[in-house]
C-alpha positions in Angstrom: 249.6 173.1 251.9 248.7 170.2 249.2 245.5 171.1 247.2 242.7 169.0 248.6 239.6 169.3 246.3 236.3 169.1 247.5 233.8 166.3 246.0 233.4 167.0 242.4 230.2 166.4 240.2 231.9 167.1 236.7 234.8 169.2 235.1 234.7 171.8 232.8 238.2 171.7 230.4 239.6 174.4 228.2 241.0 173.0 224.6 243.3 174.7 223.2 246.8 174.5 225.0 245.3 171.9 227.2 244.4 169.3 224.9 246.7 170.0 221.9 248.9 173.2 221.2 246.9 175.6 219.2 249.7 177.7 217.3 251.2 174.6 215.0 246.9 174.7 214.0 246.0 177.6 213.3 249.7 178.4 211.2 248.6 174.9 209.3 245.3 176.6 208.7 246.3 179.8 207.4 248.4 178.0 204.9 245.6 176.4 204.1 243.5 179.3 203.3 246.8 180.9 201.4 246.1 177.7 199.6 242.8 178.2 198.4 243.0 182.0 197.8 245.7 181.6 195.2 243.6 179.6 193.7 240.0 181.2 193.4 241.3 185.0 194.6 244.7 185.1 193.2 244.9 188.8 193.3 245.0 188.3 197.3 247.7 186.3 197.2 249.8 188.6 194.5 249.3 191.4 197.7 249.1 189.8 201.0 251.5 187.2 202.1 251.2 185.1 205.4 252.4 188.1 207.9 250.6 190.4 206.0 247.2 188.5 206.3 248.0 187.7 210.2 248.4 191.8 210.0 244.9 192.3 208.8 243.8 189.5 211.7 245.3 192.0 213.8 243.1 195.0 213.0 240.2 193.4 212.9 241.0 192.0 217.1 241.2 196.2 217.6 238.8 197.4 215.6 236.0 195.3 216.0 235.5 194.5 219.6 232.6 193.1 219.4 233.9 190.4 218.0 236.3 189.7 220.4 233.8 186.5 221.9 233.6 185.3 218.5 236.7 183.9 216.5 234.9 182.4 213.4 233.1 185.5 213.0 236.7 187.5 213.5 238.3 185.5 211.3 235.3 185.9 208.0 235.4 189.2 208.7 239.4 189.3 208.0 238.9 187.4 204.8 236.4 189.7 203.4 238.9 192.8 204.3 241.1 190.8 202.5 239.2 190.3 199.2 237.2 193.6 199.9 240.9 194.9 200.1 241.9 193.9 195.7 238.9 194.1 194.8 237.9 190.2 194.7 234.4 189.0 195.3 233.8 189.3 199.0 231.0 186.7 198.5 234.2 184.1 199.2 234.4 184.9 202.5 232.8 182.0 203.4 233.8 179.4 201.5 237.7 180.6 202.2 236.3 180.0 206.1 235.9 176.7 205.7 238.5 175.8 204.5 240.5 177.2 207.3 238.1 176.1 209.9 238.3 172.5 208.6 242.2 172.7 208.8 241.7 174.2 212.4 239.9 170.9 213.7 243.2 169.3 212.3 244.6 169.1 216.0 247.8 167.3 217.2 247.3 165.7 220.6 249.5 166.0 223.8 250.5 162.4 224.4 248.7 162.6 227.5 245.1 163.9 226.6 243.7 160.7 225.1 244.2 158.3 227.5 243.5 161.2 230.2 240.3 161.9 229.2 239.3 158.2 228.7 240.1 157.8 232.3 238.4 161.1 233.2 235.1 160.7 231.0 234.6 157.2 232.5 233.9 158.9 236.3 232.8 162.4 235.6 230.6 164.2 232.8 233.0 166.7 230.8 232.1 170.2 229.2 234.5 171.4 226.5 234.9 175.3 227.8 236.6 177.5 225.2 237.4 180.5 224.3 238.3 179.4 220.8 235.9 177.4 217.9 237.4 174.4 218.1 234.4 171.7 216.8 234.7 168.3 219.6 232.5 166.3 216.9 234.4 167.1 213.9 238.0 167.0 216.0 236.6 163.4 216.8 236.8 163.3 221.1 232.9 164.7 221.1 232.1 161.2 222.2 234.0 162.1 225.4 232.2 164.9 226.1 228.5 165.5 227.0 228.9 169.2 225.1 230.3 172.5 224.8 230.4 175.9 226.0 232.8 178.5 224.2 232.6 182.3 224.0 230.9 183.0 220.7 227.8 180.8 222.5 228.2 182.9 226.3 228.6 186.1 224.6 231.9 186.7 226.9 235.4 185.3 227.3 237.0 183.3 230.1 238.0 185.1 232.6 234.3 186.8 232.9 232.5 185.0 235.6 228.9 184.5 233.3 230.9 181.8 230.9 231.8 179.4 233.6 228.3 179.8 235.7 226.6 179.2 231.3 229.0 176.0 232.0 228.0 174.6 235.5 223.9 175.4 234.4 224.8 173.3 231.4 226.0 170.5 234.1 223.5 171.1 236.6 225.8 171.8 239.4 226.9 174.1 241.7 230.1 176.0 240.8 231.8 174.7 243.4 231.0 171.0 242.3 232.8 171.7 239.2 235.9 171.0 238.7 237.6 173.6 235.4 240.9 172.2 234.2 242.8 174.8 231.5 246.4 176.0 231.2 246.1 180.0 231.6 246.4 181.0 234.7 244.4 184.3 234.5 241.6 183.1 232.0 241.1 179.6 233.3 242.4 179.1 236.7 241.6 183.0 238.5 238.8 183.0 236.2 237.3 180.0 237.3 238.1 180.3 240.7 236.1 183.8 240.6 233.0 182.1 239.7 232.9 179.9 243.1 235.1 176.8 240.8 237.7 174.6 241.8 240.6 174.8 239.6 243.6 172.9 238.1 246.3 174.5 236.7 247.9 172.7 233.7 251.6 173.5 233.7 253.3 172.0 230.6 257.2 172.3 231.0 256.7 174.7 234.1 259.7 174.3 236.7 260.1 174.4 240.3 261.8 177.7 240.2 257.9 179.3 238.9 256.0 180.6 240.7 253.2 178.7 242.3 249.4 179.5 243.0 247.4 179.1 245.6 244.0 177.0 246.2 244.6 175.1 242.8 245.9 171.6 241.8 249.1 172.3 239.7 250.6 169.5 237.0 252.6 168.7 234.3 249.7 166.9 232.1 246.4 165.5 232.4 247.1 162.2 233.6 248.7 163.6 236.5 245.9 164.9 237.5 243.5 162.1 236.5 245.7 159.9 239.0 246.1 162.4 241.8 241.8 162.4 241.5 241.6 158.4 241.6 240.1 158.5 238.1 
């Protein structure tokens, strides 16, 4: 049965994966903070190479679950394990951040998100709704947007029900006024859907032979779906 969305007020969209692929940043980032640290904290460098600091990244995700909502903390707290680690001064933690969080708002575009969300922005208010810390000003689409709702900010990740109702209060609409657009299927489409959403399923190179789900839009890109909405 073709998806047939009810009247929609706004749309909530994930980032990452949906509006750029995230890996090729954050590997462009880590360089980056390999970078810097050979340069002010050497003696991490002369112990931890890329897979090793990815390693530390790692431990931190299971050892400190209460940081799982909150990347940019996750991520401070695995450079200071690292300088902590060779005895460096732990007070470059944050400085070696930013570095890598600057890189990380370095983001290549799918060749469809631009002109999608010009098309999209000019009918509907959109909300930015990560899981990530991707930065809409500093990436340069804020203007697009009228804000941002991401985990660290919620206290809890997509798929937990309390992020996306944080995102329709933000938009002053019912949930099922809202329209969430993202590319995971558990985390942004059952998630959504969960929280009284409609949902669109953004399928980059998915074929005919996967498997389909129900009561979503499913599409190769954005602009497929901005056209199938008359946007």
């Amino acid at each position: 049965m073709p998806w047939s969305p009810q009247p929609i007020r706004a749309l909530t969209l994930d980032l990452d994966d949906t509006l750029w692929p995230v890996l090729p940043t954050i590997v462009r980032a880590e360089a980056a903070l390999q970078r810097w640290l050979a340069v002010h904290a050497p003696a991490v460098g002369e112990r931890f190479d890329l897979a090793a600091m990815r390693a530390m990244r790692e431990a931190v995700a299971r050892e400190r679950c209460d940081l799982a909502h909150d990347l940019s903390a996750a991520r401070r707290e695995t450079i200071r394990r690292l300088l902590a680690a060779v005895g460096e001064d732990e007070a470059l933690a944050a400085p070696a951040f930013e570095v890598f969080f600057a890189e990380r708002q370095q983001v290549e575009f799918y060749a469809d998100a631009l002109p999608a969300l010009e098309r999209l922005a000019a009918r509907w208010p959109l909300l930015g709704l990560s899981n990530g810390n991707a930065d809409l000003q500093r990436i340069g689409i804020g203007q697009r947007f009228i804000g941002s709702v991401n985990a660290r900010e919620a206290g809890v990740c997509k798929p937990d029900r309390r992020i996306f109702v944080l995102a329709c209060e933000r938009l002053r609409c019912a949930p099922h006024e809202v329209l969430h657009v993202g590319d995971d299927l558990v985390l942004d489409v059952r998630g959504a859907i969960g929280a009284g959403l409609q949902a669109a399923w953004l399928r980059r190179g998915a074929t005919s032979r996967d498997a389909a789900e129900p009561h979503c839009w499913q599409g190769p890109d954005l602009l497929t779906l901005a056209e199938r909405l008359g946007a």
